[in-house]
DSSP file (Angstrom, degrees, kcal/mol; ACC not computed):
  #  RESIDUE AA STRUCTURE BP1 BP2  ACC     N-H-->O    O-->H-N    N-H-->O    O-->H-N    TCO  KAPPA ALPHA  PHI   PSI    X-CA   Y-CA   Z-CA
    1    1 A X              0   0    0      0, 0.0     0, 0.0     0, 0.0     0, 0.0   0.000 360.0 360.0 360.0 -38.6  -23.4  -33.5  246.6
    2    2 A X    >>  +     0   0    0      1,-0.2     3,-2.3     2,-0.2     4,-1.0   0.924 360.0  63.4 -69.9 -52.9  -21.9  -29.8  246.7
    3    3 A X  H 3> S+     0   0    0      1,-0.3     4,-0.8     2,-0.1    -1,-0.2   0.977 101.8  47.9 -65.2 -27.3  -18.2  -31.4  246.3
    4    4 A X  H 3> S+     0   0    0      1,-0.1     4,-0.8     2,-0.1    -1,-0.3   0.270  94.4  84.0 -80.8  23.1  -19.0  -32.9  242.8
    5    5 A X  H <> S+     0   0    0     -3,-2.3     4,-3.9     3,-0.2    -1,-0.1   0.838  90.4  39.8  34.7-113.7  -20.3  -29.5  242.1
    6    6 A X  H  < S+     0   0    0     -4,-1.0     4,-0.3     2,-0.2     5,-0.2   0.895 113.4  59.8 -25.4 -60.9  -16.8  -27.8  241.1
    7    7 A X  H >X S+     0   0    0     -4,-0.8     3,-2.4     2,-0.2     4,-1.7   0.922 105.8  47.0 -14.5 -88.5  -16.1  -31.1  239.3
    8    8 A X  H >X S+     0   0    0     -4,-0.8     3,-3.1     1,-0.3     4,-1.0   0.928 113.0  47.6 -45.8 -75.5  -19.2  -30.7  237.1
    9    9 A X  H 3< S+     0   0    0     -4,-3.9    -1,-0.3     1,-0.3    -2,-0.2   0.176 106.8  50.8 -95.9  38.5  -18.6  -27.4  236.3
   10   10 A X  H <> S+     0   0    0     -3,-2.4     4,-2.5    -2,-1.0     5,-0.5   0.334 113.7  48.4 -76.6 -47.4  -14.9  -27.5  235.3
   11   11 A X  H <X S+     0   0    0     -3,-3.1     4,-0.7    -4,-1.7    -2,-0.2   0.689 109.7  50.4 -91.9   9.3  -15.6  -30.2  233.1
   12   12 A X  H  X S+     0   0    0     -4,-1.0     4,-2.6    -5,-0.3     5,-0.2   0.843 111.2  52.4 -96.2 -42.5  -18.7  -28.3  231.5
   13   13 A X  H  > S+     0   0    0     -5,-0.3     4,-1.2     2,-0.2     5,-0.3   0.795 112.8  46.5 -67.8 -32.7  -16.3  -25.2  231.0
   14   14 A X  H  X S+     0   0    0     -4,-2.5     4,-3.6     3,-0.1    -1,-0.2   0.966 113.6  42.8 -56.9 -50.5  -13.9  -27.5  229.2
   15   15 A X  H >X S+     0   0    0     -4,-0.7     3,-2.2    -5,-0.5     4,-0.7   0.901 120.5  42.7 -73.0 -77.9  -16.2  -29.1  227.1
   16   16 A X  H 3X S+     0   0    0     -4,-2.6     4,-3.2     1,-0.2     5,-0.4   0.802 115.0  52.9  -9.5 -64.0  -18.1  -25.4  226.2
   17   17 A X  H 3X S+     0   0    0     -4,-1.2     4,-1.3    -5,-0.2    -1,-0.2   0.936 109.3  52.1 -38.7 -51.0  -14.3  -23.8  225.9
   18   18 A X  H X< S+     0   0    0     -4,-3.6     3,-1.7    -3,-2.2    -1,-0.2   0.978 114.8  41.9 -68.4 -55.4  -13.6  -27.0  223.1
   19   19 A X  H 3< S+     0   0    0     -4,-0.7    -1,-0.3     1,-0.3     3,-0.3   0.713 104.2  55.6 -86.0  -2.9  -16.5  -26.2  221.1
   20   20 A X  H 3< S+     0   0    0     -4,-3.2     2,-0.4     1,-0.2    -1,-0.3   0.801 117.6  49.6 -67.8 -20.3  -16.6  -22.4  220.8
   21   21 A X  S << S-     0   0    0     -3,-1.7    -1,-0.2    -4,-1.3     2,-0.2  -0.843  78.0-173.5-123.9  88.2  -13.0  -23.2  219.4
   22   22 A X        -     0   0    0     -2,-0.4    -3,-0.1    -3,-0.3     3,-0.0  -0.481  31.7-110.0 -81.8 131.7  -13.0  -25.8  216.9
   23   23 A X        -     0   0    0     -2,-0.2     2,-0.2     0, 0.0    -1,-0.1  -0.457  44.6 -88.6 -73.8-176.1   -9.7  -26.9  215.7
   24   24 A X        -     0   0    0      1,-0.1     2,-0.3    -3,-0.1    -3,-0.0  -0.492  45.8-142.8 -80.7 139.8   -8.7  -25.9  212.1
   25   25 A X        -     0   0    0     -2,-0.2     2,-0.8    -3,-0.0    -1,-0.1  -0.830  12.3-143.5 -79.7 117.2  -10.2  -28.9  209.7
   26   26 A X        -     0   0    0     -2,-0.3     2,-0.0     2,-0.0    -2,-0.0  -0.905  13.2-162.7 -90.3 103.4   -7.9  -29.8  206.6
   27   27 A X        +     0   0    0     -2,-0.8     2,-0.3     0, 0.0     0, 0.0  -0.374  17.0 156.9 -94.4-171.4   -9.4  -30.7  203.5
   28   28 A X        -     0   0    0     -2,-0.0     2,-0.2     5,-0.0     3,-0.1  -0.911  34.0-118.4-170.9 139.7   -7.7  -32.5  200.4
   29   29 A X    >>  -     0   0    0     -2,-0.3     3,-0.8     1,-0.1     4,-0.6  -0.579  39.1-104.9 -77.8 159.4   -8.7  -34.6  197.5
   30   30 A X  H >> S+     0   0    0     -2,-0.2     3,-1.8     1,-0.2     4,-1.7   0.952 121.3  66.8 -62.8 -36.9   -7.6  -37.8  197.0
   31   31 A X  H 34 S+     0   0    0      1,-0.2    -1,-0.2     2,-0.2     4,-0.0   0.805 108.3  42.5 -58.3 -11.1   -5.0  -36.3  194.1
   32   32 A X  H <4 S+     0   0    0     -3,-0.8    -1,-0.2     1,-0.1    -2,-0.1   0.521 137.7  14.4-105.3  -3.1   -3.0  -34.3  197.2
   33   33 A X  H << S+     0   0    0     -3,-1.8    -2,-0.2    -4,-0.6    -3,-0.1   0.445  88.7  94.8-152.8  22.7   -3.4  -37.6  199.2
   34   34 A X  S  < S-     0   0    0     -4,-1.7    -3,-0.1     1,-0.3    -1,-0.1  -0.096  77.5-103.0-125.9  45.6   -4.3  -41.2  197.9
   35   35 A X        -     0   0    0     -5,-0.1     2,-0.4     2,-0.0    -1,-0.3  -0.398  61.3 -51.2  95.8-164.4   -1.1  -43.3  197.1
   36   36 A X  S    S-     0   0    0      1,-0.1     2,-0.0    -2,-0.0     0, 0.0  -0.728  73.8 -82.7-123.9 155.6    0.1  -43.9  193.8
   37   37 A X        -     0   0    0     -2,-0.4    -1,-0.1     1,-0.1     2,-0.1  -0.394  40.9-106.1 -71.6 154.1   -2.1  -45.1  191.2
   38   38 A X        -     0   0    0      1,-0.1     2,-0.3    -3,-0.0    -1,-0.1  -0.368  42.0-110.2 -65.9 137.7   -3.1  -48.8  190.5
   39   39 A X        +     0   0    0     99,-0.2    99,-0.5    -2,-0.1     2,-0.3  -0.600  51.7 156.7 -68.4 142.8   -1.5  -50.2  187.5
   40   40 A X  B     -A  137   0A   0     -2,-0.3     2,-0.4    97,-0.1    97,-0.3  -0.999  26.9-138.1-159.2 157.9   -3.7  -50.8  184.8
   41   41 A X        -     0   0    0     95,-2.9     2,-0.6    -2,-0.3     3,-0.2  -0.988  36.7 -92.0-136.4 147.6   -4.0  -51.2  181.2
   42   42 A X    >   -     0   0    0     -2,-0.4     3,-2.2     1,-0.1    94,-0.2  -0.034  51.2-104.5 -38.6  95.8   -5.9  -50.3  178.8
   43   43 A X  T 3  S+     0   0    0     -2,-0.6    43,-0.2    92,-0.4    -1,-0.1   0.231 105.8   5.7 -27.2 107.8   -9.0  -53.3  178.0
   44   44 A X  T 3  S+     0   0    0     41,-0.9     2,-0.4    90,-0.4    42,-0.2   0.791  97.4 131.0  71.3  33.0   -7.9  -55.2  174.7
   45   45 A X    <   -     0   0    0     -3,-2.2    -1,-0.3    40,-0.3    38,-0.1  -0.926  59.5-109.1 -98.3 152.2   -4.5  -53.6  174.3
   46   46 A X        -     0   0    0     -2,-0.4     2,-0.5    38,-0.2    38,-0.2  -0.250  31.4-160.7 -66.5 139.9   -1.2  -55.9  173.7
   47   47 A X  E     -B   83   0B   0     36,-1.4    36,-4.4    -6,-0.0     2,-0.6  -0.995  20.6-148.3-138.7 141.1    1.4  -56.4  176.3
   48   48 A X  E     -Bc  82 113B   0     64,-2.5    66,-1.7    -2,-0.5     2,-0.8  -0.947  23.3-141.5-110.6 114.5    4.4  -57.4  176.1
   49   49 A X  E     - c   0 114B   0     32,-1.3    31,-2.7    -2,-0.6     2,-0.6  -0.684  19.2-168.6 -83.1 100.2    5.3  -59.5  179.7
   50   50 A X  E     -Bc  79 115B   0     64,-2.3    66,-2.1    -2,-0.8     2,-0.3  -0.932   4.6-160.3 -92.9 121.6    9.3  -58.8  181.1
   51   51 A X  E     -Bc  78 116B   0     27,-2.0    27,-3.6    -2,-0.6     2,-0.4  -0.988   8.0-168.3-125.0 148.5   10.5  -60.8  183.7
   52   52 A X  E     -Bc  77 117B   0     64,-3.0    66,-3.4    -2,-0.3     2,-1.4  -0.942  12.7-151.9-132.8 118.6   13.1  -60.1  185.8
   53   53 A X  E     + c   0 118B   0     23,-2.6    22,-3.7    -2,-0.4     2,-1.5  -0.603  27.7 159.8 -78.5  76.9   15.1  -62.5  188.5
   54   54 A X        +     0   0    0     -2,-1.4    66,-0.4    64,-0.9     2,-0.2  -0.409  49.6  79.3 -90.5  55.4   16.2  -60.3  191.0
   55   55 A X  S    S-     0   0    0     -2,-1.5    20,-0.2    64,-0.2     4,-0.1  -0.687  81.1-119.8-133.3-160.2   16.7  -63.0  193.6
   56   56 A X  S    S+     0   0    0     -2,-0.2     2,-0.3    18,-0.1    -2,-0.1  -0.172  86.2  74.7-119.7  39.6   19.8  -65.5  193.9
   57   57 A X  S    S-     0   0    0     16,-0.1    -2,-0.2    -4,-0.1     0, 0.0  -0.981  95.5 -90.1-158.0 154.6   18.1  -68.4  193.6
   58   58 A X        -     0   0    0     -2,-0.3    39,-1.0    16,-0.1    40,-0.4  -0.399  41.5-161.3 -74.7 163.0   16.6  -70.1  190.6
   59   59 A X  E     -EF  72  96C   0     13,-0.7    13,-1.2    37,-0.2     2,-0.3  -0.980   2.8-157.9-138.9 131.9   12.9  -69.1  190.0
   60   60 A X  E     -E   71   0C   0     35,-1.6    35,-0.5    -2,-0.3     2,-0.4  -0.638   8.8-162.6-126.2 147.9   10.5  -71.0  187.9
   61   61 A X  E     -E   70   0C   0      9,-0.6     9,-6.3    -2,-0.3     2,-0.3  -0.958  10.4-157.1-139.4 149.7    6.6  -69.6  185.9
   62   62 A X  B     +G   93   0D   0     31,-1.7    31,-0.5    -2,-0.4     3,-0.2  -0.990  11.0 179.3-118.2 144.3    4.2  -71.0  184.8
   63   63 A X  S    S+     0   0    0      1,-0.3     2,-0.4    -2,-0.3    28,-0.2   0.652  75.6  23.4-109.6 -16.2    2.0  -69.2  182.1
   64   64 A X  S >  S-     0   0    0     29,-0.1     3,-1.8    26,-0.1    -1,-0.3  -0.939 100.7 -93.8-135.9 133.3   -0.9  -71.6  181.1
   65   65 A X  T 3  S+     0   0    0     -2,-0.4     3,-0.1     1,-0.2    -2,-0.0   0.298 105.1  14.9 -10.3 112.8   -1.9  -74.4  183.6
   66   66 A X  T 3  S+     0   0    0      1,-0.3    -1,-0.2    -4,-0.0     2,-0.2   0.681  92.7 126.9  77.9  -3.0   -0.2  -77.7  183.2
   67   67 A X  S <  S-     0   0    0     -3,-1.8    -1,-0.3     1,-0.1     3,-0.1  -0.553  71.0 -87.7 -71.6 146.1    2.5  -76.5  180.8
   68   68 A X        -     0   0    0     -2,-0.2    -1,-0.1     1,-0.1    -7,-0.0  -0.356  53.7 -99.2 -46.3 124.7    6.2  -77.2  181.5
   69   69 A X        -     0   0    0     -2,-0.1     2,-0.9     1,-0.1    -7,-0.2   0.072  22.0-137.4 -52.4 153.2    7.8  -74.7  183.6
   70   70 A X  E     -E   61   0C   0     -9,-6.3    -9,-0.6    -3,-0.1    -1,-0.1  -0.739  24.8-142.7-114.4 111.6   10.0  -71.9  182.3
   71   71 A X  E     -E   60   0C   0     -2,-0.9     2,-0.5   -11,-0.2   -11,-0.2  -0.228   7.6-159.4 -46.5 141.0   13.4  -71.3  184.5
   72   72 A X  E     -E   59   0C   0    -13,-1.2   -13,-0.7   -20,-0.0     2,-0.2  -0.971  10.6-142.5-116.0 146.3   14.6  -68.4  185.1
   73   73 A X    >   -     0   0    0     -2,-0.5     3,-1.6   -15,-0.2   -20,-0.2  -0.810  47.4 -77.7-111.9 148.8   18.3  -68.3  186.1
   74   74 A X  T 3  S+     0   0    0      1,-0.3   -20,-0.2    -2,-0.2   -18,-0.1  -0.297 118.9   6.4 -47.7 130.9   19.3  -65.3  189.1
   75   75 A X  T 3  S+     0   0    0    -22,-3.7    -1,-0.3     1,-0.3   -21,-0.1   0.474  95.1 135.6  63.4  10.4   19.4  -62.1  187.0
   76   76 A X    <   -     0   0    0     -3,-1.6   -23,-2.6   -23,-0.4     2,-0.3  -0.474  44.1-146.9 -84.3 159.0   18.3  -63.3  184.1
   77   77 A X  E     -B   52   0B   0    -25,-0.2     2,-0.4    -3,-0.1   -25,-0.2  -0.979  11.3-155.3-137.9 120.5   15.8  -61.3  182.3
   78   78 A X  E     -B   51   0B   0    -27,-3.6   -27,-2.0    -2,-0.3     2,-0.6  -0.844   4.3-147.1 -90.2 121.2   12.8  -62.8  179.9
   79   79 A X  E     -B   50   0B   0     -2,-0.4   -29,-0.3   -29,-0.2     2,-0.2  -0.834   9.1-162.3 -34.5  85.2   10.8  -61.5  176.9
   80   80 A X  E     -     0   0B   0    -31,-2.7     3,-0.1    -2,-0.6     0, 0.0  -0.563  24.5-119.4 -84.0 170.2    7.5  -62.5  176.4
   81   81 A X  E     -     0   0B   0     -2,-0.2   -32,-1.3   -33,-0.1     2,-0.5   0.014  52.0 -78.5 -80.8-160.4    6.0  -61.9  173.1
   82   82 A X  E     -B   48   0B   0    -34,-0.2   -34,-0.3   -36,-0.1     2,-0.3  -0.900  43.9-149.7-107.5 159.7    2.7  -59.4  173.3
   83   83 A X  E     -B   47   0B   0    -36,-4.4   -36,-1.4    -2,-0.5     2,-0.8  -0.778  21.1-105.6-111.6 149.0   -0.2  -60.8  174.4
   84   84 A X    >   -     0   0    0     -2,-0.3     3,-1.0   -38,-0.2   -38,-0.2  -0.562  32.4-150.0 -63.6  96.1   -4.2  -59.7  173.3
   85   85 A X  T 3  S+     0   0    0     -2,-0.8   -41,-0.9     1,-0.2   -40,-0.3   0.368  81.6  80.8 -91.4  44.4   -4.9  -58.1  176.4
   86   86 A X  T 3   +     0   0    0    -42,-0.2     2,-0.5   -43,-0.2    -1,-0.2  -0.509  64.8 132.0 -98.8  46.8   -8.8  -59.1  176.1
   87   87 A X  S <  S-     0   0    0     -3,-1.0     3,-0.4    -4,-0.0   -43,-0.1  -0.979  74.8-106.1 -80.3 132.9   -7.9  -62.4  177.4
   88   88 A X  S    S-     0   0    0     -2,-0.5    45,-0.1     1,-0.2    44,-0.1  -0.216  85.7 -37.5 -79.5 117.1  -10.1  -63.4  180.0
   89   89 A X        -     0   0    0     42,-0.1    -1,-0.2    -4,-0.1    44,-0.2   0.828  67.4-148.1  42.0  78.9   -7.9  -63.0  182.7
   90   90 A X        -     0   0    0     -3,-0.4    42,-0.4    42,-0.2     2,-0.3   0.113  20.2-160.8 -73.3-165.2   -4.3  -64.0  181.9
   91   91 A X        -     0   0    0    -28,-0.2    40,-0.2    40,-0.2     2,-0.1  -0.853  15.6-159.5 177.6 145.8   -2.4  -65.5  184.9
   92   92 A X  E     - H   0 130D   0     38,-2.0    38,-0.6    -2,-0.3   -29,-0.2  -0.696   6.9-166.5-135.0  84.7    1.2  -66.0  185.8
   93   93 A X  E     +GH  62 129D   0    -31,-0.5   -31,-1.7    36,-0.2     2,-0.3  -0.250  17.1 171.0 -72.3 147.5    2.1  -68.5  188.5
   94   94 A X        +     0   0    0     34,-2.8     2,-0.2   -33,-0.2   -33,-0.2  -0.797   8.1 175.7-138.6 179.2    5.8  -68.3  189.7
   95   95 A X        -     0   0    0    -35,-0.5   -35,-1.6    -2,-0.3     2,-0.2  -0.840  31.6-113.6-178.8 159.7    7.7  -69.9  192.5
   96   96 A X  B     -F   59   0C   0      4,-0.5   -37,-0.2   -37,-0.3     6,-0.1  -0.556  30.1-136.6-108.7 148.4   11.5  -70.1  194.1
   97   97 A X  S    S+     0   0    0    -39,-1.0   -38,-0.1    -2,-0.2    -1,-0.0   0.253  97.4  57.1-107.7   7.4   12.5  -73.3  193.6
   98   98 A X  S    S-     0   0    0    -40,-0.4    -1,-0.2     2,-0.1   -39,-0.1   0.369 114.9-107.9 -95.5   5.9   14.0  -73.6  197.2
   99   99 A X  S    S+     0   0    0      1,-0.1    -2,-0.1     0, 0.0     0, 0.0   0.462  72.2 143.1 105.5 -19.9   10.9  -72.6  198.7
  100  100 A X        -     0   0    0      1,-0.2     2,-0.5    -5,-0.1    -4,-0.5  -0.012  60.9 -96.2 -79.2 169.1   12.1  -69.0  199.8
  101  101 A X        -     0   0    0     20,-0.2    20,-1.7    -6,-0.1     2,-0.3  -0.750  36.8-148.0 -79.6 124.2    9.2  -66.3  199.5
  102  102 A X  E     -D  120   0B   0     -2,-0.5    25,-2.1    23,-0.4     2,-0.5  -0.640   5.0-156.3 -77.1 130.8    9.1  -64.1  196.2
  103  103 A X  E     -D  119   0B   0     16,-1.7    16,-2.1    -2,-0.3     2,-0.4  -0.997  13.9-146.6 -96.0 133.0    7.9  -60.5  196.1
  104  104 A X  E     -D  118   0B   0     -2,-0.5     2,-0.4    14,-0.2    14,-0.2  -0.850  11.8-161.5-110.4 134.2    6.7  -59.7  192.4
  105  105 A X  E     -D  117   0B   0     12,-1.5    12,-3.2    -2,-0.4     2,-0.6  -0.966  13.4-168.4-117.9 110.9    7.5  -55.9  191.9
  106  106 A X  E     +D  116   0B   0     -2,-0.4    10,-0.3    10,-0.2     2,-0.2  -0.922  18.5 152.8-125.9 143.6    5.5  -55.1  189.1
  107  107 A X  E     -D  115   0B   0      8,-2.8     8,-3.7    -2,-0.6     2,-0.4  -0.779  41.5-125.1-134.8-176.1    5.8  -51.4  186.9
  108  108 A X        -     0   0    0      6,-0.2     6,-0.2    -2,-0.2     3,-0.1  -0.933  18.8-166.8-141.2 134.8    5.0  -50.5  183.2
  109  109 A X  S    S-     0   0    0     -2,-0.4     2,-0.2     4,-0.2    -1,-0.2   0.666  72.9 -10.8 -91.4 -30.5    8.2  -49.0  182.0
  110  110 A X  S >  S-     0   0    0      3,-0.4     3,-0.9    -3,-0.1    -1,-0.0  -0.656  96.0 -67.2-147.6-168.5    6.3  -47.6  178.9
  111  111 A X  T 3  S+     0   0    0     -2,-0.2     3,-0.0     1,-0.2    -3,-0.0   0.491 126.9  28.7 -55.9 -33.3    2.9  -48.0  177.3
  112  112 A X  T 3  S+     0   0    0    -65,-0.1   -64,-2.5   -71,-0.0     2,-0.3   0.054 102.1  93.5-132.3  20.8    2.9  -51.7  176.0
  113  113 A X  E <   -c   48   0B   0     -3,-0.9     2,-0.4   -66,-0.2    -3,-0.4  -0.988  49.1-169.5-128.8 104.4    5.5  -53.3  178.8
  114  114 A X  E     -c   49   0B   0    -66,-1.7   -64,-2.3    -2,-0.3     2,-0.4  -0.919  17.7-153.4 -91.8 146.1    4.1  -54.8  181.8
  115  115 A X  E     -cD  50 107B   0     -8,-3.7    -8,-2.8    -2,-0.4     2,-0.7  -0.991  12.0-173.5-101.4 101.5    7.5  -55.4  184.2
  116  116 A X  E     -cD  51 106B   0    -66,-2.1   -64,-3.0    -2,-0.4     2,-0.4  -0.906   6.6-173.2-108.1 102.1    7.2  -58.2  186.6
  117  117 A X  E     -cD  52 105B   0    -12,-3.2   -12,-1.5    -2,-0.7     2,-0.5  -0.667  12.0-153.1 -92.5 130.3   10.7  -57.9  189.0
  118  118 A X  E     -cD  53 104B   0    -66,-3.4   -64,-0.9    -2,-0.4     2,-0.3  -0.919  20.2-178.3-115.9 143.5   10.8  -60.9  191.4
  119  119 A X  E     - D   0 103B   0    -16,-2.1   -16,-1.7    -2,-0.5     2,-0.2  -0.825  34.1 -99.8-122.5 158.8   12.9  -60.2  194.9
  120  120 A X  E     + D   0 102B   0    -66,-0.4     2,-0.3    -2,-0.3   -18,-0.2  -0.633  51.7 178.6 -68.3 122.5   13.9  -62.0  198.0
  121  121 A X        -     0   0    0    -20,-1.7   -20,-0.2    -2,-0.2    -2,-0.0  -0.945  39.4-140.3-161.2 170.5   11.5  -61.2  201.1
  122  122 A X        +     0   0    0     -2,-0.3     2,-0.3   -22,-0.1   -20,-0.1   0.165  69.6  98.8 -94.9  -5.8   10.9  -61.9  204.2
  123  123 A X  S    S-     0   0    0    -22,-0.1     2,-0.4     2,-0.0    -2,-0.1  -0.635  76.3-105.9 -74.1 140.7    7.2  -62.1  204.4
  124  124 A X  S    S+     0   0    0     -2,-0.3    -2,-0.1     1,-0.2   -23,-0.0  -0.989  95.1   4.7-105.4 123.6    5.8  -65.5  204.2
  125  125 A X  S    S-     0   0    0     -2,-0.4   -23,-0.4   -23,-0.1    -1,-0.2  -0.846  93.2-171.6 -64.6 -23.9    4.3  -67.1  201.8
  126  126 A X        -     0   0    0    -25,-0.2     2,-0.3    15,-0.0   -23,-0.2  -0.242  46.5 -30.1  76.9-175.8    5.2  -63.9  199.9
  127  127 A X        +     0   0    0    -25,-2.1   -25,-0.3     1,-0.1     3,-0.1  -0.424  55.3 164.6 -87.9 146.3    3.7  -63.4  196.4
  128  128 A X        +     0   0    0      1,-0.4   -34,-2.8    -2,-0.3     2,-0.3   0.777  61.8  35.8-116.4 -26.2    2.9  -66.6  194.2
  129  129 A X  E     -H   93   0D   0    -36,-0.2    12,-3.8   -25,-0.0    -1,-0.4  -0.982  45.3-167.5-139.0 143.7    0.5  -65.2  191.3
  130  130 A X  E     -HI  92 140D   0    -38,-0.6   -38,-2.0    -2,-0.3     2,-0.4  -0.891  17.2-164.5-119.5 153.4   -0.3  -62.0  189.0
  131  131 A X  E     - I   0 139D   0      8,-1.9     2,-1.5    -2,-0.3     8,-1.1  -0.942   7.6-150.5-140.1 126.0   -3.4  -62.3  187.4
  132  132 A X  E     - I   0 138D   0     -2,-0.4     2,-0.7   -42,-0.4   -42,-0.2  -0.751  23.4-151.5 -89.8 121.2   -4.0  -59.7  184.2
  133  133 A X    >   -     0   0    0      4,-2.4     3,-3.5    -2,-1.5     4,-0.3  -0.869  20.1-115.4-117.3 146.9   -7.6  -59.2  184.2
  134  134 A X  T 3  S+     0   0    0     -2,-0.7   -90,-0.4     1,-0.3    -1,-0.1   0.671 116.2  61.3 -43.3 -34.8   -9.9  -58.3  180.9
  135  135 A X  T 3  S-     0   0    0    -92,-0.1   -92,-0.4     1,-0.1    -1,-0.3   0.246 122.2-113.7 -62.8   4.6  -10.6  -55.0  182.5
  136  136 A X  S <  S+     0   0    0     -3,-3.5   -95,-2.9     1,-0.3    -2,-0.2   0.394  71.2 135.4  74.6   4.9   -7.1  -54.4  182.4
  137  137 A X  B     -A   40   0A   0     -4,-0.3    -4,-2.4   -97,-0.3     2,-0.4  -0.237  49.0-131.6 -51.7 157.4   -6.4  -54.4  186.2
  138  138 A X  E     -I  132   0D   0    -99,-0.5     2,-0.2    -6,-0.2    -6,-0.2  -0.872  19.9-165.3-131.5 110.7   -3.4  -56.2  187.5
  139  139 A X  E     -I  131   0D   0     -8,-1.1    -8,-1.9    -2,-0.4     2,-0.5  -0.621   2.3-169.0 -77.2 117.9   -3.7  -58.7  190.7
  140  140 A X  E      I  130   0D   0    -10,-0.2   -10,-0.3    -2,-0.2    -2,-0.0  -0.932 360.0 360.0-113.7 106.9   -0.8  -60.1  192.7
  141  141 A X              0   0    0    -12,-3.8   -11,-0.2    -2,-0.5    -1,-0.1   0.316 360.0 360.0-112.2 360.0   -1.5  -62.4  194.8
């Protein structure tokens, strides 16, 4: 009983010792620390859709369901006209036409431009859909 004694009260002086001496606590906001901002646009402003084939391999979109695809050739770069963006949820399905996995890189180069880059990577499935939503969020899936 006596030799756990010492024990105990070594580990009682540790633990006392830690809290009379707290370490130092760092605050922040999320503006000194949360990532880059979401992309987003403004609810029921026009966009104008650029796509870009950064891969080496042909890449194919769909933009409304059950339409004929539109190719894209390796490097090639597409226009879309602008779209009303209070459409309910606009949606862009895409795909490599060998199968490989796409990453869609997506920026706004200016105010009225959404950029959708597609890339070769190495995650699988990789990304297949961007989905514009009426609240003016942007979805990749």
């Amino acid at each position: 009983m006596f030799k756990k004694l010492p024990l105990a009260l070594i580990a009682a002086t540790i633990l006392v010792a830690s809290i009379d001496h707290p370490r130092p606590t760092l605050a922040g906001t999320c503006a000194s620390n949360c990532g880059t901002k979401p992309l987003q646009f403004t609810p029921g402003q026009r966009i104008r859709l650029e796509v870009i084939n950064n891969t080496s391999n042909l890449v194919e979109l769909e933009r409304i369901q059950g339409a004929k695809p539109i190719r894209i050739q390796p490097k090639q770069k597409l226009l879309f006209p602008q779209q009303d963006g209070s459409q309910p949820n606009m949606s862009l399905v895409f795909w490599d036409e060998t199968g490989a996995p796409l990453q869609a890189v997506v920026s706004k180069p200016n105010f009225g431009t959404l950029r959708v880059e597609f890339r070769p990577t190495w995650r699988y499935p990789g990304d297949r859909s961007l989905y514009i939503l009426d609240d003016g969020r942007i979805n990749i899936l």
